[in-house]
C-alpha beads as a LAMMPS data file, in Angstrom:
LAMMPS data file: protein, C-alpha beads

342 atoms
341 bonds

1 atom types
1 bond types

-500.0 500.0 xlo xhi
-500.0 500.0 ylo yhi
-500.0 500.0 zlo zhi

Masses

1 110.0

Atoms # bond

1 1 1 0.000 0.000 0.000
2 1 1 1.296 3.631 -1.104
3 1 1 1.814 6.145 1.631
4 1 1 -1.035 8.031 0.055
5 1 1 -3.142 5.564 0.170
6 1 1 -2.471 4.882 3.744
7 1 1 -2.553 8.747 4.374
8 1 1 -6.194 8.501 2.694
9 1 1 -7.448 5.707 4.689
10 1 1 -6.516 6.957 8.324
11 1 1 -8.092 10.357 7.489
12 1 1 -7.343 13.661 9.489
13 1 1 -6.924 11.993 12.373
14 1 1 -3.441 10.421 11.886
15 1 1 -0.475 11.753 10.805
16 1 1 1.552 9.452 8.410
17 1 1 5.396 8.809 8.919
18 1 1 7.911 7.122 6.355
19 1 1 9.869 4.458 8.731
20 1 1 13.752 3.471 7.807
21 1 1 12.272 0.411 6.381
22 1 1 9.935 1.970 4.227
23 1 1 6.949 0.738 6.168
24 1 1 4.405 3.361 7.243
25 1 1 3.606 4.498 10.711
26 1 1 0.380 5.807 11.868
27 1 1 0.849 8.190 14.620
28 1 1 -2.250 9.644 16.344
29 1 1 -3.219 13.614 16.981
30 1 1 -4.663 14.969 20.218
31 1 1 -7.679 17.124 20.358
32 1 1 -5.337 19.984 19.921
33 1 1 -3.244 19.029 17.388
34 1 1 -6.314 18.716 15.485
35 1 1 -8.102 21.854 16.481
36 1 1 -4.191 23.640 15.335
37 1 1 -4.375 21.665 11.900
38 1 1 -8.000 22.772 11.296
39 1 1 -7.670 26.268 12.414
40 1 1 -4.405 26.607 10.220
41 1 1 -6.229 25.194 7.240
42 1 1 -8.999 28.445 7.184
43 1 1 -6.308 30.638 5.541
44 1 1 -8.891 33.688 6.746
45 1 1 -8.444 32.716 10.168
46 1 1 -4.489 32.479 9.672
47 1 1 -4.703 35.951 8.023
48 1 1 -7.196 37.700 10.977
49 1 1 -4.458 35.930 13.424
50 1 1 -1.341 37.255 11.881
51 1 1 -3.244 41.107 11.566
52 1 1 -4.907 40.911 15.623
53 1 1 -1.255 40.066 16.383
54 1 1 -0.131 43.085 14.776
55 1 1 -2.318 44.944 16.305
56 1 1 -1.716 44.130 19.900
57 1 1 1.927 44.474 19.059
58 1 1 1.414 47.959 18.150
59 1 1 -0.573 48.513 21.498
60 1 1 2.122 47.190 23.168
61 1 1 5.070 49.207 21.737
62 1 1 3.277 52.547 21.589
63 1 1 3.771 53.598 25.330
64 1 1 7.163 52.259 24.817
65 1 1 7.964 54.378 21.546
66 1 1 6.116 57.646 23.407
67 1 1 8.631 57.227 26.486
68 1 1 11.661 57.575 24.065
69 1 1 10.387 60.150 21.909
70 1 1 9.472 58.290 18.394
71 1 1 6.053 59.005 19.161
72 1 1 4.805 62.557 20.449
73 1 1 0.569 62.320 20.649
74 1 1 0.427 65.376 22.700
75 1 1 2.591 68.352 21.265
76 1 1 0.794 70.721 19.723
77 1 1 1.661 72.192 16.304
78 1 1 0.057 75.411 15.372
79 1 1 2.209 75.772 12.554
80 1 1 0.897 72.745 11.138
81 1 1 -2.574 74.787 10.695
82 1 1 -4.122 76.757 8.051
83 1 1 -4.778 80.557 8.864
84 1 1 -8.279 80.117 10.415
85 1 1 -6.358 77.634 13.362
86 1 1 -8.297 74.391 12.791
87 1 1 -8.034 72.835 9.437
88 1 1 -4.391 71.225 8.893
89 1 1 -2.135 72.744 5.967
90 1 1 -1.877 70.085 3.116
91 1 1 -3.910 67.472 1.489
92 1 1 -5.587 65.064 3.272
93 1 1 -5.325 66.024 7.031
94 1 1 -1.708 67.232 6.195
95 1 1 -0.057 63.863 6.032
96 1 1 3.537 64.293 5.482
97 1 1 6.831 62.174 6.138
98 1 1 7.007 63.512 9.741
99 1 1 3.163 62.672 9.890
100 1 1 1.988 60.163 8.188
101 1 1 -1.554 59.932 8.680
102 1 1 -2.063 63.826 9.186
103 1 1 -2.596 65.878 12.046
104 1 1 -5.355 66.435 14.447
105 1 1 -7.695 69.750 13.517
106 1 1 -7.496 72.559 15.761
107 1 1 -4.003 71.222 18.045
108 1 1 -1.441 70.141 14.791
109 1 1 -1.196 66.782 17.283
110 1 1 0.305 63.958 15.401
111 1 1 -2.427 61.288 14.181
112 1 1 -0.414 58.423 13.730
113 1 1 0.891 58.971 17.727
114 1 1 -2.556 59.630 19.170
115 1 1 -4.138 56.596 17.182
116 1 1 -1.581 53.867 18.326
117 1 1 -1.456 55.439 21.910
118 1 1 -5.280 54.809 21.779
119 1 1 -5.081 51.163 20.687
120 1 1 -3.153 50.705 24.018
121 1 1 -5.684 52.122 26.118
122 1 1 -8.762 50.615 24.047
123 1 1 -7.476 46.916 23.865
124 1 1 -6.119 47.282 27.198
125 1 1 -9.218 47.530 28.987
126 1 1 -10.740 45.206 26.821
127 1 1 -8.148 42.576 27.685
128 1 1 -8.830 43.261 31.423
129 1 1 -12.136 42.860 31.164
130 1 1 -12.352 40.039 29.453
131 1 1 -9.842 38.499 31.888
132 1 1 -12.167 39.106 34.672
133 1 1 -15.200 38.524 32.660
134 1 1 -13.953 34.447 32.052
135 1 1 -12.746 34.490 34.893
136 1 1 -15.632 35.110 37.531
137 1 1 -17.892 33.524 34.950
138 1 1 -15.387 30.611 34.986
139 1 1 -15.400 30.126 38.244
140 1 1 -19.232 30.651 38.971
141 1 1 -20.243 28.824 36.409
142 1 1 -17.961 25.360 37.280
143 1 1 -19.341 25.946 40.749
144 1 1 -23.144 26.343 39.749
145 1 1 -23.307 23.644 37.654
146 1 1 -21.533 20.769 40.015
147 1 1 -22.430 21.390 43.058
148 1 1 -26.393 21.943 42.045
149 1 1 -29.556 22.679 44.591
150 1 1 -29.204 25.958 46.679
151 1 1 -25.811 26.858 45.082
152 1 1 -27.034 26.360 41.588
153 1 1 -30.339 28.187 42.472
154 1 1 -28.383 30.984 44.242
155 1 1 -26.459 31.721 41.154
156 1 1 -28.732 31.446 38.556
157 1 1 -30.826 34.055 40.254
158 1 1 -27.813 36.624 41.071
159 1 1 -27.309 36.193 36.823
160 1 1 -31.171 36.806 36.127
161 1 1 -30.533 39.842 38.584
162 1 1 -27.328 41.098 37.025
163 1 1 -28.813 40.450 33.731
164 1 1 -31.938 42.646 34.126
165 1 1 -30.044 46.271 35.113
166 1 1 -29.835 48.769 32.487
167 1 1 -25.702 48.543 31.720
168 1 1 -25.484 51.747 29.896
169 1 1 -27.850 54.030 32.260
170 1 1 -26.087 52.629 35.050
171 1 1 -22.778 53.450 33.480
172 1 1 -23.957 57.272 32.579
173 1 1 -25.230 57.640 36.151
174 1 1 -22.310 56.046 38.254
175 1 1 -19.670 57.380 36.087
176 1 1 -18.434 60.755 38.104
177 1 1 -19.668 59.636 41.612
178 1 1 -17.427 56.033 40.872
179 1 1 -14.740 57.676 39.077
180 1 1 -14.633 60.185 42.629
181 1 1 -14.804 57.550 44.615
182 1 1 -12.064 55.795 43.092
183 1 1 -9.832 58.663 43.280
184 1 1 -10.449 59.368 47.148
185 1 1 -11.507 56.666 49.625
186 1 1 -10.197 53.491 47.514
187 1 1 -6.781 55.420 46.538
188 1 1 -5.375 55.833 50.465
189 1 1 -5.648 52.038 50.595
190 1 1 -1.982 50.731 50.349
191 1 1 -0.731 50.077 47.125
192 1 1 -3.874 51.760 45.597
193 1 1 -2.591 54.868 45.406
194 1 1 -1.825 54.829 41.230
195 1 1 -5.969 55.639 41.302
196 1 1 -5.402 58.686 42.156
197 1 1 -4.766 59.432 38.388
198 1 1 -7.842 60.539 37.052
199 1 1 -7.479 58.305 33.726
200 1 1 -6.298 55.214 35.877
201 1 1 -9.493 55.546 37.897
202 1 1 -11.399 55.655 35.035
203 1 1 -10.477 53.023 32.870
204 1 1 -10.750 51.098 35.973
205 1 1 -14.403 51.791 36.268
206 1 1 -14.999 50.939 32.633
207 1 1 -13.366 47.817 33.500
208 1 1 -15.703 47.131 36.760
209 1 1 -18.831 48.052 34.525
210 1 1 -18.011 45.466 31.978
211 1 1 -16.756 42.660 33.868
212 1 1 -19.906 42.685 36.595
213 1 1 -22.283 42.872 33.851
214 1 1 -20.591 40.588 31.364
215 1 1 -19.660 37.455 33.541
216 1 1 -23.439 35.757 33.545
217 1 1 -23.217 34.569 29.638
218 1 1 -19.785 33.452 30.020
219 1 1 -20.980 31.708 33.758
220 1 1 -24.496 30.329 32.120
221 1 1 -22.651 28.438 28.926
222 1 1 -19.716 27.011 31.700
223 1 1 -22.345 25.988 33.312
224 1 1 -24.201 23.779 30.960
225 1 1 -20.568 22.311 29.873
226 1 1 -20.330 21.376 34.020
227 1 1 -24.007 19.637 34.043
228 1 1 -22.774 17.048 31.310
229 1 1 -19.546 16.294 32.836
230 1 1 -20.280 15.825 36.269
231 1 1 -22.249 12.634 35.318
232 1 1 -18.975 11.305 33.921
233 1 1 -16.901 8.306 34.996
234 1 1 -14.004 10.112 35.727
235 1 1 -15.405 12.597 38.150
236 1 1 -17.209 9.446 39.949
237 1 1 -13.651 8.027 40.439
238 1 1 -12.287 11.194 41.749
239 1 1 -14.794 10.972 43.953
240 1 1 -14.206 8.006 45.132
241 1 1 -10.874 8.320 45.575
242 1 1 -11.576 11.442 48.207
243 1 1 -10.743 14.173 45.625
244 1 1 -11.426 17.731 46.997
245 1 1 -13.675 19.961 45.718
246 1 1 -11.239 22.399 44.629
247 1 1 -9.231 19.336 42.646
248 1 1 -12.595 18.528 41.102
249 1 1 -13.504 22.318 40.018
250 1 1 -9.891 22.748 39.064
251 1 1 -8.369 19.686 37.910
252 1 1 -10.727 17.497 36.371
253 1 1 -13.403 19.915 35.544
254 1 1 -11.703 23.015 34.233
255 1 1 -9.301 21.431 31.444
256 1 1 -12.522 19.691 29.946
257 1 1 -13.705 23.269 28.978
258 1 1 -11.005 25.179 27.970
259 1 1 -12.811 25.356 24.196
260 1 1 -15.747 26.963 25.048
261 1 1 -13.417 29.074 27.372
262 1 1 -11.459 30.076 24.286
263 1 1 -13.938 30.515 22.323
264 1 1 -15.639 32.793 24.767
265 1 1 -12.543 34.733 25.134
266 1 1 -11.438 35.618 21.227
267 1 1 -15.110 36.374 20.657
268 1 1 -15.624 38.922 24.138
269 1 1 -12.720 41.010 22.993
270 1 1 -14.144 42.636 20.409
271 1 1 -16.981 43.270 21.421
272 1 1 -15.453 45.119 25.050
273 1 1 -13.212 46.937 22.521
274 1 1 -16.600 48.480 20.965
275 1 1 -17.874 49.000 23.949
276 1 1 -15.086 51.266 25.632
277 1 1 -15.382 52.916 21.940
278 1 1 -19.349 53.506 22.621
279 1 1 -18.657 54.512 26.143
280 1 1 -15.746 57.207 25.175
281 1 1 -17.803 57.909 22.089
282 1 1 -20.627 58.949 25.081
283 1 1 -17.809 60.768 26.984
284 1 1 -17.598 57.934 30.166
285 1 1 -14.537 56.571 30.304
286 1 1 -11.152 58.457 29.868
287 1 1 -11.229 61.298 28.842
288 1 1 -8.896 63.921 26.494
289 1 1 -5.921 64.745 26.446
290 1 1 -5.140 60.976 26.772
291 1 1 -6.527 59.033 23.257
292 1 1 -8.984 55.995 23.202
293 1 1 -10.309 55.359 19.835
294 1 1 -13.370 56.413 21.353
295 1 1 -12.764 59.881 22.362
296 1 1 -10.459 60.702 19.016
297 1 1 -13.813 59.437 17.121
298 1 1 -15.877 62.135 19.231
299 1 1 -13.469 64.869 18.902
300 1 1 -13.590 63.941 15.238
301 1 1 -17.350 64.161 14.605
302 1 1 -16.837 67.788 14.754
303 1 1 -14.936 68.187 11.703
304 1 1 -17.043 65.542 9.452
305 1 1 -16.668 67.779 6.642
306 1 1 -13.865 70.273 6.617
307 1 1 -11.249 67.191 7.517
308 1 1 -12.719 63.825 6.357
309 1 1 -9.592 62.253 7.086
310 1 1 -9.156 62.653 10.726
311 1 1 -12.964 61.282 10.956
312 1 1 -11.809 58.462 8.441
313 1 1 -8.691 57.194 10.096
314 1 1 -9.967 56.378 13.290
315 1 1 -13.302 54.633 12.812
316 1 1 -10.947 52.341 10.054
317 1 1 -8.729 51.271 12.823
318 1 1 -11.971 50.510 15.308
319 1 1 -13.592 48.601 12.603
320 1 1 -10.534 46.329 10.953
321 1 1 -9.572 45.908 15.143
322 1 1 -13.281 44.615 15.621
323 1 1 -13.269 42.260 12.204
324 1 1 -10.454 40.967 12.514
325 1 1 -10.786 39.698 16.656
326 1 1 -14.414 38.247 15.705
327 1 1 -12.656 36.280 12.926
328 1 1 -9.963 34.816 14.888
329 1 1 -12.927 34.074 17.465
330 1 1 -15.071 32.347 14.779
331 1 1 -11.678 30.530 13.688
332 1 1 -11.342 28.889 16.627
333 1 1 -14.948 27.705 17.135
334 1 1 -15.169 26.069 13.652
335 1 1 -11.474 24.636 14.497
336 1 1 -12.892 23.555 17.936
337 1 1 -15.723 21.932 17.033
338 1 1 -15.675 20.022 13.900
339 1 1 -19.319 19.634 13.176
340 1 1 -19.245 22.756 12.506
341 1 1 -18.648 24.089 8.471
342 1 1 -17.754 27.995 7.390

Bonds

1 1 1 2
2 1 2 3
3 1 3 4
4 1 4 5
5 1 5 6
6 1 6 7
7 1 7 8
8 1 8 9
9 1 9 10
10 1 10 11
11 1 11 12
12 1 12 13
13 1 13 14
14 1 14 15
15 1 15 16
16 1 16 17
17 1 17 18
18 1 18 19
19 1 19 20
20 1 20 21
21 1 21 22
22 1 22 23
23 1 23 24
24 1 24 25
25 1 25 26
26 1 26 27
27 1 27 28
28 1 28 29
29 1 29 30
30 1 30 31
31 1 31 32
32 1 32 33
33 1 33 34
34 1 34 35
35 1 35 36
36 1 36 37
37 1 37 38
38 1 38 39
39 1 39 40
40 1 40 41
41 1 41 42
42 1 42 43
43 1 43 44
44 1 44 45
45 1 45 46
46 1 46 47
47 1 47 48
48 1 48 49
49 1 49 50
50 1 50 51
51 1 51 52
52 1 52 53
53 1 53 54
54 1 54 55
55 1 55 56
56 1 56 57
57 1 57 58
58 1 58 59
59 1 59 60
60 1 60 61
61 1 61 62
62 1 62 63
63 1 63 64
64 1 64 65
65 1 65 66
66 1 66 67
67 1 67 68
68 1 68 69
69 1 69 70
70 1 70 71
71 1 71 72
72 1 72 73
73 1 73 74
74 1 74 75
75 1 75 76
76 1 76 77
77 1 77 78
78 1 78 79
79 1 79 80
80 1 80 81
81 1 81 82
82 1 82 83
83 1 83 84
84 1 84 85
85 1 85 86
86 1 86 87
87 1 87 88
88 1 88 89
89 1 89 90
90 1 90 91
91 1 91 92
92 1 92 93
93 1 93 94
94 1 94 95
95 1 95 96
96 1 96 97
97 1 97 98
98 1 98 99
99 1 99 100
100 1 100 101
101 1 101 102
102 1 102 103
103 1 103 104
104 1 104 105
105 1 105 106
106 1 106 107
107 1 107 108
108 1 108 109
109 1 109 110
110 1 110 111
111 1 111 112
112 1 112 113
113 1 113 114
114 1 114 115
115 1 115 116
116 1 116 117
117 1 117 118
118 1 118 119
119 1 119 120
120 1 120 121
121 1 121 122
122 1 122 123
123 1 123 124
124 1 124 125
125 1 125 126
126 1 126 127
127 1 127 128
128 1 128 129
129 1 129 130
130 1 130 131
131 1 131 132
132 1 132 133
133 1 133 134
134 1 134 135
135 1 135 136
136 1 136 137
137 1 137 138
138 1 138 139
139 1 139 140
140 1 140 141
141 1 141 142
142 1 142 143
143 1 143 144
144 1 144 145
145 1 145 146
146 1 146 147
147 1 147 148
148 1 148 149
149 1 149 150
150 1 150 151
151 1 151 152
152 1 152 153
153 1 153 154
154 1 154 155
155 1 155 156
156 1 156 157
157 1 157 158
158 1 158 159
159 1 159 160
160 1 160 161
161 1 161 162
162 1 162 163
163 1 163 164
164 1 164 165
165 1 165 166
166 1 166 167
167 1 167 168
168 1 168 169
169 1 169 170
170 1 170 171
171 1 171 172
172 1 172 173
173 1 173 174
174 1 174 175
175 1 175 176
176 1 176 177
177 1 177 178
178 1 178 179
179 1 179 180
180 1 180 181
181 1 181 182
182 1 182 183
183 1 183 184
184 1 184 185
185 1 185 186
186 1 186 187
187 1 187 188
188 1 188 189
189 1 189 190
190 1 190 191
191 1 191 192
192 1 192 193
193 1 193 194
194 1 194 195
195 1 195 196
196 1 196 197
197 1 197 198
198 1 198 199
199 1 199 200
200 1 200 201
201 1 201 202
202 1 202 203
203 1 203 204
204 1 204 205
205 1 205 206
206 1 206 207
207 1 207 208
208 1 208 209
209 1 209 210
210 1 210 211
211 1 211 212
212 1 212 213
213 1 213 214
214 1 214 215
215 1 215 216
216 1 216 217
217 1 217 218
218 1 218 219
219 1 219 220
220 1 220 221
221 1 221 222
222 1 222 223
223 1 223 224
224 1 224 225
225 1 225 226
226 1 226 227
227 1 227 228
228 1 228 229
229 1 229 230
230 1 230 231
231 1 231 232
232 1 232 233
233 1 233 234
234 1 234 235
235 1 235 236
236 1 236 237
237 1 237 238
238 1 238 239
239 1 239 240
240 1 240 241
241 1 241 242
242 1 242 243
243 1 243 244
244 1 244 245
245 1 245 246
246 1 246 247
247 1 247 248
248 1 248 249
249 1 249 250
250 1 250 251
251 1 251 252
252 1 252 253
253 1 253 254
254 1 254 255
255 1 255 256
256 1 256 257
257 1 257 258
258 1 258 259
259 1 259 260
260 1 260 261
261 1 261 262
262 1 262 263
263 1 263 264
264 1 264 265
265 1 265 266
266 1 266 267
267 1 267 268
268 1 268 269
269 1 269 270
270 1 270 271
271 1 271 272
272 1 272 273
273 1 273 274
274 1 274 275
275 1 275 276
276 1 276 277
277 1 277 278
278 1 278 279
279 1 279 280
280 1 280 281
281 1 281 282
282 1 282 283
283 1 283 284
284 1 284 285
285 1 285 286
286 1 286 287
287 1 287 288
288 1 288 289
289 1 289 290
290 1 290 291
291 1 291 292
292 1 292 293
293 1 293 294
294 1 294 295
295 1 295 296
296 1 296 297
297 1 297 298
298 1 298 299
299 1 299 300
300 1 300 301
301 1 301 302
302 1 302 303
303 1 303 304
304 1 304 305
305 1 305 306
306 1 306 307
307 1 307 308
308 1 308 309
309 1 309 310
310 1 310 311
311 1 311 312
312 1 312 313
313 1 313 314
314 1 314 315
315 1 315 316
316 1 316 317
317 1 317 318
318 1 318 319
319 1 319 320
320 1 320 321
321 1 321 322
322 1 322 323
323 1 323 324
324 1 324 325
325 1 325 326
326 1 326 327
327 1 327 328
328 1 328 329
329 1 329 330
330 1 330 331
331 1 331 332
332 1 332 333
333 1 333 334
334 1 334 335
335 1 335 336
336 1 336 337
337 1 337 338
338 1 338 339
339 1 339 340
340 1 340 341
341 1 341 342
């Protein structure tokens, strides 16, 4: 039999080898290896990857590139301006070599700084979040769904509570009081004092906002994962053997739903990264001089018309940062679950 043929007939899920001898061996794929194989196979996954990667390198490089001067989003350039002090000099924006994507209307402020300074902040929070977001919904969730009865109950009632508040109201109306509070009585505790800076305290409070009202979802699909497995024989012999609770929650439960974890993860992202946008965009959050895609779009609203390009560059960014996070997201469901075809 041909190595193809052999290839053929063991399918996906073996990998082929040529031995010394010329005889083939079949060598077997874990779950992973085959969730990797599938996911690089979608070539629009690979490419959404490779680009989100980019992006968070960017975010990660920009404070670095401020601090030694390569990037300068906060000198203002008057000379960069046309006579009446707003519109840039130049075509479109006044891009330039020393600015490449133009200059902010009404300051001269370099674009190209204030845009990749923002990424840091934006996908910054949104990485926060999202880390406490799975990770109180992780947690709930695992212990909601095994332990059952009054716990279960308990749970499932604080989520139909959490679920049922108004998130952006509550976020217009808490935003100063919070953002005060913040700043005064939770900034003398030790090693709180950084929240004394104003935009510290409040990107911290568009954290809170979206990890206590994002976590039921996450906690209600963990949940239903936990219901199926705790039937399983495994658990039962953990059991049996006197396994703690925490080693069942922890170390038999947990790694038996790290996909739907994942999954959760890539796709709550982008969607906190259009929120802080939305919440900027509505002026809570933090605010100017310090950029956030979400502020730069509001300051940019004003000048629609007499500077397309400065209202342009920004909402380009938001958008291809959004796409490209929900692909890599849907990437790694279809990879994850194979039933599943783009």
């Amino acid at each position: 039999m041909t190595l193809t043929s052999d290839l053929e007939s063991h399918g996906d899920d073996a990998a082929v080898a040529l031995q010394d001898d010329g005889a083939t061996k079949v060598a077997g794929r874990s779950p992973r290896q085959l969730a990797i194989a599938r996911y690089r196979a979608d070539r629009l996954s690979m490419v959404s990857f490779y680009a989100s990667t980019f992006i968070v390198l960017c975010a990660i490089a920009a404070p670095i590139l401020v601090a030694v001067g390569v990037l300068d989003p906060y000198t203002f350039h008057q000379d960069l301006l046309a006579e009446d002090g707003v519109n840039p000099t130049g075509a479109f924006g006044g891009v330039s070599w020393s600015h490449p994507l133009g200059v902010e209307p009404g300051t001269g402020r370099d674009l190209l700084s204030r845009i990749m300074l923002a990424m840091t902040w934006s996908l910054g929070i949104a990485l926060t979040a999202t880390l406490f977001t799975v990770l109180v919904g992780v947690i709930l969730g695992i212990i909601s769904g095994f332990s059952g009865g009054f716990v279960d109950g308990t749970v499932g009632r604080v989520i139909d509570l959490t679920l049922s508040f108004p998130v952006t109201m509550m976020l217009l109306a808490l935003s100063a009081p919070m953002v005060l509070l913040l700043r005064t009585s939770v900034a003398d505790f030790p090693g709180l004092g950084w929240l004394e800076d104003r935009d510290l305290a409040s990107g911290l409070y568009v954290i809170l906002i979206l990890a206590v009202f994002g976590w039921p979802p996450m906690a209600r699909v963990i949940r239903g994962q936990v219901l199926s497995l705790r039937e399983r024989e495994y658990i039962e012999a953990a059991k049996l053997m006197g396994a703690s609770r925490r080693r069942l929650y922890f170390k038999e439960v947990l790694p038996n739903v790290w996909a739907p974890i994942l999954v959760f993860f890539t796709l709550l992202v982008p969607a906190y990264i259009s929120a802080e946008a939305a919440f900027s965009f509505l002026g809570v959050g933090i605010k100017p001089p310090t950029p956030t895609l979400g502020n730069i779009l509001a300051n940019s609203v004003s000048y629609t018309s007499a500077d397309p390009t400065f209202f342009f560059l920004p909402g380009v960014v938001l958008v291809v940062t959004v796409v490209c996070f929900n692909l890599v997201g849907d990437g790694a469901r279809d990879a994850l679950d194979p039933k599943t075809n783009r």
